[in-house]
C-alpha angles and dihedrals in degrees: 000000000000129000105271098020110111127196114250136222130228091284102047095254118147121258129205114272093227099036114029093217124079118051124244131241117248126264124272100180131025100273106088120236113241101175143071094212144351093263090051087054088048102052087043086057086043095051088040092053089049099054088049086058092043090051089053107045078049090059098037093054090046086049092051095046097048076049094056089046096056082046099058096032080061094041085055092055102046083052089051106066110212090224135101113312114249113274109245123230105242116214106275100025121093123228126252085242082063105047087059117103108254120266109237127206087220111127091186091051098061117105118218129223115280097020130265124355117263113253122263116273118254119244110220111212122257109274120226126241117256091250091062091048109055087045085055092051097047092044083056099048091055095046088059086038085057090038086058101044094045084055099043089055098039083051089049097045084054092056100043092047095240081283079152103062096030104080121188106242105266133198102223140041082234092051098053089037094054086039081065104046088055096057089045086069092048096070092044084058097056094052096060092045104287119149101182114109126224090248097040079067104040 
């Protein structure tokens, strides 16, 4: 149905164009009249403008789905490399995963870039001065001076007897002075090649 073309009853009147019910006047002007009252042309406005609305929600929700296909038909190539398939493992072969040396969790066993580490330096000990030295050398050298001639009396106290140091009980301070004297030759004695004792003599 056109715009202004209205339905007609059984005896050619004129219906409104909304209801269907109710004729129409005839046209004044030259626009032609399409509807029985003014409430019957708002709610057709109102129907029209409805539909409009209808037609594009319709239109908006086919837009967004064809949208969200070419989404996911994009989304679906880029997870679909375009490379080699993936070699399969035939029954009896082993797989390249498996070939490679096991991984360990280890932290001590892991070897680091450029081998071992090197060991630590040695640390030579302080040398002493010269000065320290030679005091050191010389101390020693009495001490094993002192050490000789300890061990030489004590051997020759040991030999003699001790006849030096064990006096006869004598009467007078002459008699032990001169008592002593006597062994002091001795000794001299001795020293040239003698062989007498002191008490041998006395």
């Amino acid at each position: 149905m056109s715009t202004y073309e209205t339905p007609r009853n059984e005896r050619g009147e004129r219906l409104c164009q909304f209801c269907h019910e109710h004729t129409v006047r005839p046209s004044l002007g030259t626009k032609p009249v399409i509807y029985c009252s003014q409430s019957c042309k708002q709610r057709a406005y109102e129907a029209r403008k409805t539909a409009k609305a209808i037609r594009e929600a319709v239109a908006a929700a086919e837009r967004r789905a064809a949208a969200q296909a070419a989404k996911s038909q994009t989304l679906d190539a880029e997870r679909r490399p375009d490379g080699p398939a993936k070699s399969q493992t035939l029954p009896g072969e082993v797989s390249d995963v498996a070939e490679r040396e096991p991984q360990t969790d280890d932290p001590t066993s892991v070897t680091l870039p450029g081998g071992p580490p090197p060991p630590a330096p040695v640390v030579p000990a302080p040398m002493r001065s010269e000065a320290a030295q030679e005091g050191f050398t010389a101390a020693a050298k009495a001490s094993s001076r002192r050490s000789s001639a300890a061990s030489s009396t004590l051997a020759s106290g040991e030999e003699d007897g001790d006849v030096l140091f064990e006096l006869p009980p004598l009467p007078t301070r002459e008699a032990i002075e001169g008592e002593l004297a006597r062994r002091v030759a001795w000794m001299e004695g001795l020293a040239s090649g003698g062989e007498d004792s002191p008490t041998d003599s006395a």
